[in-house]
N, C-alpha and C positions, 0 to 999 in steps of 0.2 A: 556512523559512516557519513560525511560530508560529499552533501548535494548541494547545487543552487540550482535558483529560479531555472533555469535555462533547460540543464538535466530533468530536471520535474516535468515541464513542458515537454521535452522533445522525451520522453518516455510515458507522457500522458497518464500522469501519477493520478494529476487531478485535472478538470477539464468539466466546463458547464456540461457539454453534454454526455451523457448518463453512458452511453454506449462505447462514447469512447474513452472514459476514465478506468483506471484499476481499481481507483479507491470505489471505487461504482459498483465497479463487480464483485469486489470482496465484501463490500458491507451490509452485512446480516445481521445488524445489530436492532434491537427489540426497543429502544429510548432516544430519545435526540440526546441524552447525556452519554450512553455508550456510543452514538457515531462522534461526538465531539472526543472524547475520548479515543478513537479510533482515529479520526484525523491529527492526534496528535502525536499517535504511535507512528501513523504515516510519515508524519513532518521529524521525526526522530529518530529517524534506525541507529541502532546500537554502533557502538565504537568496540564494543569491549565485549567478549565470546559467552562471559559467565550468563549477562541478564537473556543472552539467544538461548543459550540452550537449557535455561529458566523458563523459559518462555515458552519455547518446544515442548518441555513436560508439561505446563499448563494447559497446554491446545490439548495433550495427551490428556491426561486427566478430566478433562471438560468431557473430551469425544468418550469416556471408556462411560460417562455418567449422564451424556446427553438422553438418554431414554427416561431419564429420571429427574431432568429437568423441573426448577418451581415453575409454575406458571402464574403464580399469582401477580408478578410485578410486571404492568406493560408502561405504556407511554404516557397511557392517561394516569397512571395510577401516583407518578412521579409529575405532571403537569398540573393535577389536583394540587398535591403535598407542596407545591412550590406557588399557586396561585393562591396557597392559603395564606402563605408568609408574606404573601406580596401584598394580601388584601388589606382593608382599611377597618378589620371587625373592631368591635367595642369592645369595652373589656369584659373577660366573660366573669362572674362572679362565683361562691364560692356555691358548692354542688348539692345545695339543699335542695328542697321542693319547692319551696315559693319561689326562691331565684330563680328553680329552671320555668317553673311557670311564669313567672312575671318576662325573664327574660325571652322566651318564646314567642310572646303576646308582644312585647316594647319591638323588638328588635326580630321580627321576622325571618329578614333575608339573612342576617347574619348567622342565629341559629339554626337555618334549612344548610348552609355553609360550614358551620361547624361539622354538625352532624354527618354531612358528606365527605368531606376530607378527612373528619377520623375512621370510618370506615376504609379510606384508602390506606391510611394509614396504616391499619392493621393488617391489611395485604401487604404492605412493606415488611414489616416487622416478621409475619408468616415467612414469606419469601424469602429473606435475607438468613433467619434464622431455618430453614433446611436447605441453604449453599451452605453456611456453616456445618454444620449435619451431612451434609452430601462429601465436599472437599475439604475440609478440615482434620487430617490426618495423617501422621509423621509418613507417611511415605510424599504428600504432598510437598512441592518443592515451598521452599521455606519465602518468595516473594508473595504466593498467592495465600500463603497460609497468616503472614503477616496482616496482611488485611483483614482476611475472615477473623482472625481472632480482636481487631480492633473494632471491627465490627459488632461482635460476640457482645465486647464490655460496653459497646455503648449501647447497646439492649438491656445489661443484665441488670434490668432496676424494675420493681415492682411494679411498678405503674404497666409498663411496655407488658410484661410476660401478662398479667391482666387482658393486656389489648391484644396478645398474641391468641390466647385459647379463646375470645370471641367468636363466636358459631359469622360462620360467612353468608354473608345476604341477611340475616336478620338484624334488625333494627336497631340502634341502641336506645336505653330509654333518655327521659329528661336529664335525670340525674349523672348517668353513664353519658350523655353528652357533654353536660358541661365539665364535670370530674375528667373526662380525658382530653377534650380541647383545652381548657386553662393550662392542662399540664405541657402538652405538645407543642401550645404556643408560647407560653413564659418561660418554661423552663427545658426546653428539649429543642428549641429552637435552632441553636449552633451544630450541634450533635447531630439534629437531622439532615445539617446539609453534608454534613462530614460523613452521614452512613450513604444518603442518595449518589454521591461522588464516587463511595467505593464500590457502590455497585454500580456506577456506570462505568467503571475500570473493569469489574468483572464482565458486564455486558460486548464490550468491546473485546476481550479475550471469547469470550460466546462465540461473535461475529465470525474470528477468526479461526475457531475450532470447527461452527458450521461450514465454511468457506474449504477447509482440509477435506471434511469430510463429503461434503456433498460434489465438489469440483475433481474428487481423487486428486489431492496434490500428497506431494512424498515429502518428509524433512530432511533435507540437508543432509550432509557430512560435513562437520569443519575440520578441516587440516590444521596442527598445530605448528606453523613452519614460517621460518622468516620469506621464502621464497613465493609468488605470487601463483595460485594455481587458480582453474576451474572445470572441472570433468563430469561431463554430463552426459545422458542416455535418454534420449528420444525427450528433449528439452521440445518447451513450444510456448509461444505467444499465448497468455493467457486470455486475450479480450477476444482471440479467433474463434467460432464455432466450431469450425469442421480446417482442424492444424495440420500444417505438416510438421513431424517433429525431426529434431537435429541432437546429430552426437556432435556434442562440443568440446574441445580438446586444449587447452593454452596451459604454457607451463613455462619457467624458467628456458627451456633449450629452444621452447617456439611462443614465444610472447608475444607475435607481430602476425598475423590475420589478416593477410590480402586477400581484399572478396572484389569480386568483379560478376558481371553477369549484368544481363539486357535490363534496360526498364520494365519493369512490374515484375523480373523472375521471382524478388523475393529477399532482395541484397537488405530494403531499409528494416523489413519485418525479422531477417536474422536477427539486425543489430539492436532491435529494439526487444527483441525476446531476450537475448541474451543480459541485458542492460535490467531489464525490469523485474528478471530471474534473480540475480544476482543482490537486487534491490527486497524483492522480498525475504531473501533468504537471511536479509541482515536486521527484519522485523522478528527473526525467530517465527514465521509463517513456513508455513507450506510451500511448495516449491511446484509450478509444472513443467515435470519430467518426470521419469520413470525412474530415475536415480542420479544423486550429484552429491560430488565431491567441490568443496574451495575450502579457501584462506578467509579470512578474515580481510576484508578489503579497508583501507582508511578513505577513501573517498570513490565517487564513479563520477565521472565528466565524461558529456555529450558534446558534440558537433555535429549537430543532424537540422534543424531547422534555421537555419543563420537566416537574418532578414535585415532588407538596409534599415536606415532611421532619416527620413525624409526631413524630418524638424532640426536632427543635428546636420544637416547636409552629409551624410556617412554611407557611401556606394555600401553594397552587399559585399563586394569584394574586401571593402578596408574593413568590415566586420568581423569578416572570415579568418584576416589577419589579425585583428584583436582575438579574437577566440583562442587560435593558435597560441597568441604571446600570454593569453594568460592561461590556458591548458599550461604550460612549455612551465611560466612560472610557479603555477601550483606542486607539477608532480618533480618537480626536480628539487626532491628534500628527500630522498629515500625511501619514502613512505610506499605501501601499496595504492595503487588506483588503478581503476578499470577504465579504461578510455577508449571512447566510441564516436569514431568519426564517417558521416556517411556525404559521400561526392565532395573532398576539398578542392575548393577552387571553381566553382561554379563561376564564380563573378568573372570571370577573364577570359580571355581568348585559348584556346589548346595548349598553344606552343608553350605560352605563360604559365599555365596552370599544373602539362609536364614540371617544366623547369621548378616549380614553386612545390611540387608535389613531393618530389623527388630529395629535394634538400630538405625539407621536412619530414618525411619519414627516413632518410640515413642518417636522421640529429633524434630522433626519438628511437631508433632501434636502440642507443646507446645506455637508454635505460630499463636496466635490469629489474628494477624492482616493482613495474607495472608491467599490465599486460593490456596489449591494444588492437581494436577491431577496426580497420579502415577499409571504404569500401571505395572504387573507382571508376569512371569510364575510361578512363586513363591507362586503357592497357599495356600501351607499350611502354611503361617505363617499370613493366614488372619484371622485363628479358636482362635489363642491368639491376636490379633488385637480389636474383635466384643469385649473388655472392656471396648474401646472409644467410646465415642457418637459423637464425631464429628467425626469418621470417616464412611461414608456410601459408601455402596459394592454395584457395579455392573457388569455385563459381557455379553458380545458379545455370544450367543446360537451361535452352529454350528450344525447341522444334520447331521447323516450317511446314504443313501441312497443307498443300493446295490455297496459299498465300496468308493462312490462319494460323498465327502465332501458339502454341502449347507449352505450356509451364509444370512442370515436373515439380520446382520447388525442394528437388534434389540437390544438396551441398556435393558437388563433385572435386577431383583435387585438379589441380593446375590453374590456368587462366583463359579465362574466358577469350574467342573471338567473334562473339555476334557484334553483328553491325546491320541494327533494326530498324532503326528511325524511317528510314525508308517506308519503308514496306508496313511498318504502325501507319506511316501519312496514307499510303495509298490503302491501305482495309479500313480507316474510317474514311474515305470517298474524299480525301482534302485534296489529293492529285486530282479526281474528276472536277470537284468544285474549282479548282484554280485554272483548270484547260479550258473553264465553261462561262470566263470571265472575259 
């Protein structure tokens, strides 16, 4: 599925800080090679349904085996194995006993170095060989089984199953050090980054099996249909602690989502749930909701944070209108897309942003084969809108209570008429401060 920079951002895919990234919240991964690995499942949602629901079984199969988990492979164990290949050792000689004497005595640091990274090494080798033992079996889907079995062969050499039944924590001797370092290093060297690699693909599949299980997310439905759908039950923002969830409904005969409702009800946090749902479900991840059904999306486009560009001399507004023209040029090739716009027309004056609002959503209802969430202050141009049937109206209730604004956070149908700005000015005391001036 086809994102850019812009969508990432304004869905806070990824984001320096920790709290408000997703890739933050989902990543559970035990190696900096499984989070790189992860970051690029991130940066690649599927196009195509087979590798999703490949992927699906995988988290499956992980979660049915997680209590049985290796433990032997952690971070350090893979930052050993890769600082060895990095290191500058001598050459180690062949695994008699004067050489390992002589070489322990010449060369110190490098044999205390040896010795240390082939013990991690044979945690590797442990570990990798009972995922194979654990997941390696024809009911397994045939992407992850791939691996585990290349995995398998580049173990299955005498030296390795040697290093494999070595008793863990104890020592190797002289000989057993240099006899499995020369080997590891001269000859097993390629091999070991080709087995580290696939187990940080597996680790990254981990990440996103704990992520299922411990978050309760549900997988998916995919609809096999050229029509664009998404149908979900108690959907919710996954970065929120304490959600409110939303049944979400879009389909061929209502593809157009007019949301409205007061500042803070809840209008950018729909679009952003919706958007970043849709977005995992296409990693073959977990979903949070209680149940969903979709299509197969070919791309999702954002219009939620539009910002001027001060260096190109580019108002916010002519930005707004670049987004549009290339939104407009993207999805008008038939293909599915999800399209999510929150407050178009901020840059301009009312009347303008009516009139601009207006001829832009009656030239996007016209395509059938996406489906689109816009959100407005723009109320009144919803009363000449209700002549479309595929566009359906909702809004965010807010209550007044003894001048104290209440958010339900309830998706209600029709269109919204608060008019708050007000009454926000005057409960954080900006009316008193301005009479007091």
């Amino acid at each position: 599925m086809e994102l850019d920079n812009t969508t990432y951002n304004d869905l806070s895919v990824f984001q320096h800080e920790e709290e408000f990234s997703i890739f933050h919240r989902l990543c559970y991964t035990q190696t900096s090679q499984g989070r790189d690995w992860l970051f690029k499942f991130f940066s690649n949602p599927f196009n195509d349904l087979k590798p999703i629901l490949e992927t699906q079984q995988i988290l499956r199969s992980i979660i049915a085996h997680m209590d049985n988990w290796p433990r032997e492979i952690s971070n350090g164990t893979l930052m050993v194995i890769e600082k060895f290949y990095d290191s500058n050792v001598d050459a180690i000689p062949n695994a008699n006993l004067f050489h390992a004497i002589t070489y322990k005595i010449l060369n110190v640091a490098d044999f205390s170095l040896v010795r240390y990274s082939i013990s991690h090494f044979s945690d590797l080798v442990k570990g990798m060989t009972k995922l194979v033992e654990l997941l390696d079996n024809d009911q397994a889907p045939l992407m992850i089984r791939t691996y585990l079995r290349r995995a398998a062969d580049l173990m299955n050499k005498p030296v390795l199953q040697e290093l494999k039944e070595h008793e863990r924590g104890k020592q190797f001797t002289l000989r057993e050090t240099l006899h499995y370092g020369a080997y590891i290093r001269d000859e097993f060297r390629l091999s070991a980054h080709e087995l580290i690699a696939i187990y940080g693909r597996i680790d990254a599949w981990y990440a996103m099996a704990v992520a299922v299980k411990k978050l309760g997310l549900c997988f998916p439905e995919f609809v096999d249909q050229q029509q664009p759908l998404v149908e979900a039950r108690k959907l919710y923002h996954i970065l929120l602690s304490t959600p409110t969830p939303y049944d979400v409904q879009l389909s061929p005969g209502n593809n157009f989502l007019f949301l409205t409702g007061a500042n803070m009800a809840g209008k950018s946090t729909f679009i952003k749930a919706v958007g970043s749902t849709v977005f995992l479900a296409h990693l073959g991840l977990g979903v949070p909701a209680e149940s969903m059904r979709l299509t197969l999306f070919d791309g999702l486009l954002s219009n939620i944070n539009v910002v001027d560009n001060i260096i190109k001399g580019e108002s916010y507004f002519f930005n707004e209108v670049q987004r549009i023209k290339n939104t407009i040029t993207k999805i008008n090739d038939g293909r599915k897309w999800l399209v999510l716009i929150d407050e178009l027309f901020k840059g301009t004056n009312v009347q303008d942003a009516m009139k601009c609002s207006s001829v832009v959503i009656q030239g996007l209802i016209k395509i059938k084969s996406s489906l689109f969430i816009l959100s407005t202050h723009l109320y009144e141009i919803g009363e000449e809108l209700k002549q479309y049937p595929n566009i359906s109206f909702r809004f965010f209730e807010t209550s007044v209570k003894e001048d104290q604004l209440e958010f339900s956070y309830q998706l209600r149908e029709g269109i919204s008429n608060d008019r708050l700005g007000y009454l926000i000015l005057k409960r954080e005391k900006v009316v008193d401060m301005l009479e007091k001036l």
